[in-house]
C-alpha positions as CSV (number, residue, x, y, z in Angstrom):
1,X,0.0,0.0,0.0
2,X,1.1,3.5,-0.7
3,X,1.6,6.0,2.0
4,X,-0.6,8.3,0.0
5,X,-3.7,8.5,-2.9
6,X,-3.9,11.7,-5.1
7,X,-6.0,12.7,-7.7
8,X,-7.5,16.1,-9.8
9,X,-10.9,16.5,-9.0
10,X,-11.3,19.9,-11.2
11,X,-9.3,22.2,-12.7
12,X,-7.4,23.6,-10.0
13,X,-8.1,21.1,-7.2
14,X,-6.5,18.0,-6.0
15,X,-7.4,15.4,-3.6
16,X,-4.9,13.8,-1.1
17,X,-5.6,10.9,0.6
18,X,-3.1,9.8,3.8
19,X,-3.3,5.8,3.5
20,X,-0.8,5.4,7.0
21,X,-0.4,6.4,10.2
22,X,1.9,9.5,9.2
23,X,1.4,13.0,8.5
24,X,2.1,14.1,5.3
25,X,4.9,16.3,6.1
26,X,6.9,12.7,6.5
27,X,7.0,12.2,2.5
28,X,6.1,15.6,1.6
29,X,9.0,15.6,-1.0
30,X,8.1,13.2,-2.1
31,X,4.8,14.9,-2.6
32,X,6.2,17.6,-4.8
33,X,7.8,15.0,-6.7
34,X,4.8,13.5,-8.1
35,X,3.6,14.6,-11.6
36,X,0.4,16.3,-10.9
37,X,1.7,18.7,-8.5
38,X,5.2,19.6,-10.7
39,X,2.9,20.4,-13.5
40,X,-0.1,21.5,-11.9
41,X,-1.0,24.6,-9.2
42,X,-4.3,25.3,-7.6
43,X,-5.9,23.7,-4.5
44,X,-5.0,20.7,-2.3
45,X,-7.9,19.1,-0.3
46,X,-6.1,16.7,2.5
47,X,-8.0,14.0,4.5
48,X,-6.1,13.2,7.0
49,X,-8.6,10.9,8.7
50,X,-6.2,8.1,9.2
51,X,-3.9,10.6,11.1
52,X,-6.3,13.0,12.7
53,X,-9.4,10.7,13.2
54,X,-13.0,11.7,11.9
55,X,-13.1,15.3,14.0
56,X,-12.7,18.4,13.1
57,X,-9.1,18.6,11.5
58,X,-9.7,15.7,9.7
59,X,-9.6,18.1,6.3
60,X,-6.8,20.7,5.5
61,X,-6.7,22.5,2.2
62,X,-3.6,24.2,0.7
63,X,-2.3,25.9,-2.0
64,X,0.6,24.3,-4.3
65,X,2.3,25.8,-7.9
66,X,4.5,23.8,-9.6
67,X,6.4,21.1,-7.4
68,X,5.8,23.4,-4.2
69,X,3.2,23.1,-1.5
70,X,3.1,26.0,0.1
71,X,2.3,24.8,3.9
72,X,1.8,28.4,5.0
73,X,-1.9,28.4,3.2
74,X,-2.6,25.1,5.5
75,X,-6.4,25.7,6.7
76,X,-8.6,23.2,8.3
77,X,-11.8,22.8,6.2
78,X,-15.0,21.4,5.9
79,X,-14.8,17.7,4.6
80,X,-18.0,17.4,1.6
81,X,-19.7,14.1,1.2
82,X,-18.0,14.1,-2.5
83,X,-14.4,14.0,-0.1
84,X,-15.7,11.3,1.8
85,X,-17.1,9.3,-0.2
86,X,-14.0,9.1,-1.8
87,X,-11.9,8.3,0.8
88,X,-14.3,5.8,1.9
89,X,-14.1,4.3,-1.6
90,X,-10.6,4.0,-1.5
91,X,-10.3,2.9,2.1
92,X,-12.5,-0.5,1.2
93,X,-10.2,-1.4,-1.6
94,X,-7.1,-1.3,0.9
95,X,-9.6,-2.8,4.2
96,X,-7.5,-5.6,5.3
97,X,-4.4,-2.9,5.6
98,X,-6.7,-1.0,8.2
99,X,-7.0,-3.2,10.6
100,X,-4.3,-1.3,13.2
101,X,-5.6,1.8,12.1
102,X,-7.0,4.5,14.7
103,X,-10.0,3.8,13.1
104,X,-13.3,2.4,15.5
105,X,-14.8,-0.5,15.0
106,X,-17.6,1.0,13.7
107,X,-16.0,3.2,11.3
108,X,-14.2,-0.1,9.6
109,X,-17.7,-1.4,9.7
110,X,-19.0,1.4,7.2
111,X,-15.7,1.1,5.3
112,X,-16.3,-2.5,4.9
113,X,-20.1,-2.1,4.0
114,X,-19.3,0.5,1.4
115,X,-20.4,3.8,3.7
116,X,-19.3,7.4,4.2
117,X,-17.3,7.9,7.0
């Protein structure tokens, strides 16, 4: 499993997806590295619900430009069904892998069953 999922939702927004334990600031080179941020800018959506649990700084949104996240923009927003449904998507595919997560019991349960968490 990869420490992390992105993806472009629009134009000028991408979705990361934290698939470990860690923060993102532990492979955040690595980060700027991959090909749709070096030749992309605009918006990064974070769930970080594997780190920060399902409260309230679960999402963060910053801005990158071209290989460079700029942490300073970092803001803790409101996570849409659309996020969420995603990650929950994403999360079923890689269940087995979440079984030492911080994750409840019941949270796996809607992950397993196909749910929003």
């Amino acid at each position: 499993m990869n420490n992390y999922y992105i993806r472009q939702l629009s134009n000028d927004q991408y979705y990361l997806l934290g698939m470990d334990y860690n923060s993102i600031l532990n492979y955040i080179h690595e980060l700027e590295d991959e090909s749709l941020i070096q030749l992309n800018s605009g918006e990064l959506i974070i769930d970080q619900l594997l780190v920060a649990g399902n409260g309230k700084n679960r999402f963060i949104s910053c801005i990158f430009s071209h290989g460079k996240i700029d942490l300073s923009t970092a803001k803790n927003i409101y996570g849409t069904k659309e996020y969420k449904t995603l990650s929950s998507h994403i999360l079923k595919e890689h269940y087995k892998e979440l079984q030492y997560s911080i994750l409840t019991n019941s949270q796996l349960n809607l992950i397993r069953e196909g749910q929003v968490v």
